[in-house]
N, C-alpha and C positions, 0 to 999 in steps of 0.2 A: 312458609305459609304466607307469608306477604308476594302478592302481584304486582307486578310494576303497572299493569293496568289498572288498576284500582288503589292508585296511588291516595284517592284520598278514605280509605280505611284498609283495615291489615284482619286476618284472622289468626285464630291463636287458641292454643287448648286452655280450654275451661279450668279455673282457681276458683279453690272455696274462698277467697278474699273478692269473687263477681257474684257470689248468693244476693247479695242487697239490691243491686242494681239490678239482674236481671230478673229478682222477686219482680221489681217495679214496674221492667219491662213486660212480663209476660201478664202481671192484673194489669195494666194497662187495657194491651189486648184485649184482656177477659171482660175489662170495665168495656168496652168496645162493643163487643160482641158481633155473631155473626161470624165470627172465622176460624174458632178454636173449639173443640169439645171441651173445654178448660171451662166452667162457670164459677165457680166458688173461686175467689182470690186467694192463694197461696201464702202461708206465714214464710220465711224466710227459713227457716227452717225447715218446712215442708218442702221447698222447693230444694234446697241441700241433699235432703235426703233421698230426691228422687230424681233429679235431674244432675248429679254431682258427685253422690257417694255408694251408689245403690250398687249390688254385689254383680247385678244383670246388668250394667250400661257396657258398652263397647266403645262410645265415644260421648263428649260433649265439646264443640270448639264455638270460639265465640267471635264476630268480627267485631273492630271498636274503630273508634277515629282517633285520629294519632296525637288529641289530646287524651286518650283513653277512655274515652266516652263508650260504651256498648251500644251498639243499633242494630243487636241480634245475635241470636243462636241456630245449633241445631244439635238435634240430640239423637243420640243412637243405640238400641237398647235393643236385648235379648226377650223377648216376649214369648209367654209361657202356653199362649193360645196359638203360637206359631208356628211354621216347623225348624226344627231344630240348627237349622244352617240359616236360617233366616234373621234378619234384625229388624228394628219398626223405626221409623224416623220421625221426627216433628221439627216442624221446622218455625222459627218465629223472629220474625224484623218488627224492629220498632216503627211504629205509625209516623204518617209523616215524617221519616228522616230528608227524605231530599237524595237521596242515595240509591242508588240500581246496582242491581249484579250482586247484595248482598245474598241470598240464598245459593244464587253459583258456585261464588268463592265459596263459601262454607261446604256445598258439596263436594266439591272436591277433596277436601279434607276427609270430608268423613267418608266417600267413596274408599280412598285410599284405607281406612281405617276399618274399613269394612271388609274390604279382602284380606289385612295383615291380620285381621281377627277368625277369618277362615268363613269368612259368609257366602255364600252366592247367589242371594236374593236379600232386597231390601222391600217393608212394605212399608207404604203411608196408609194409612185411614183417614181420606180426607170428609168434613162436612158438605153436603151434597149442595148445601148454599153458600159455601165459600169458590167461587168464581175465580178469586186469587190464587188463592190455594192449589185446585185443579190444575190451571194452565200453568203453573209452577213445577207441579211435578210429572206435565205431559212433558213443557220443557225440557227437564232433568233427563227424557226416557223412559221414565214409567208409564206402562201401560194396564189398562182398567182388567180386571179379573173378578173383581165379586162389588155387589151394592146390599148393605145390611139396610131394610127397609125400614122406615119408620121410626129411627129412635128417639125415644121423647126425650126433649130437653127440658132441665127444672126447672120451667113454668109449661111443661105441658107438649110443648108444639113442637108434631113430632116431626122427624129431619132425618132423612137418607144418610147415612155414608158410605163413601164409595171408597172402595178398599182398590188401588194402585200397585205394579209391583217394578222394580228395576233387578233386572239378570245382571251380576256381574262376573259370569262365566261365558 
């Protein structure tokens, strides 16, 4: 899981001893806004139980810097709105790291982890205002298949998601 190309951070499967730091990491985000359907900040616990230990995840890997700092995730999980060979992805770097190619390398992890888990489609649900987001996982290969119109966010203002999907058959 380490690239020599990206020799200044390494990826690596997700430890319940990273819940605190990547609680941190992801309300960051949320404290952010604008790029996550995440609004309510996560207890550290919460984030454990759904990003970490949940019976439907198929994967979570995490890159860090090789003082062991975390500047992201990505999580891959069995979704019960989906179809059955399918898994849903989210993906999340830390703001301002200074660091590119962090969502790549992490995909390819979980690409791999996707087929040993028997998937052949991966979907993201991105926010139709996340800009980053989007070109991230056209990037990756995903292509757009459905837009859920209008979903309100709690304060109201409602927001597109566009639901993306990667074959990997």
């Amino acid at each position: 899981m380490n690239d020599p190309q990206n020799a200044h951070f390494s990826t690596r499967p997700v430890q319940l001893s990273d819940a605190a730091e990547l609680t941190a990491l992801l309300n960051e985000i949320i404290e952010i806004g604008g790029s996550t359907a995440y609004q309510k900040p996560l207890t550290e616990k919460e984030f454990s139980a759904k990003f970490i230990s949940a019976a439907n995840n198929v994967s979570c890997f995490v890159a860090e810097r090789p003082d062991g700092r975390v500047i992201g995730f990505q999580w891959l999980t069995r979704n019960e709105n989906l179809p059955e060979n399918w898994g849903d992805i989210a993906t999340f770097a830390k703001a301002n790291s200074g660091v590119r190619g962090i969502g790549s390398a992490l995909f390819k992890d979980t690409h791999t982890a996707a087929k040993n888990a028997g998937l052949d489609t991966i979907n993201a649900t991105i926010r139709g205002d996340n800009v980053s987001g989007l070109g991230y996982y056209s990037k990756m290969g995903f292509v757009g298949y459905n837009v859920i119109k209008d979903v309100p966010l709690s304060d109201g203002t409602l927001v597109d998601r566009v639901q993306k999907k990667h074959s990997l058959v």
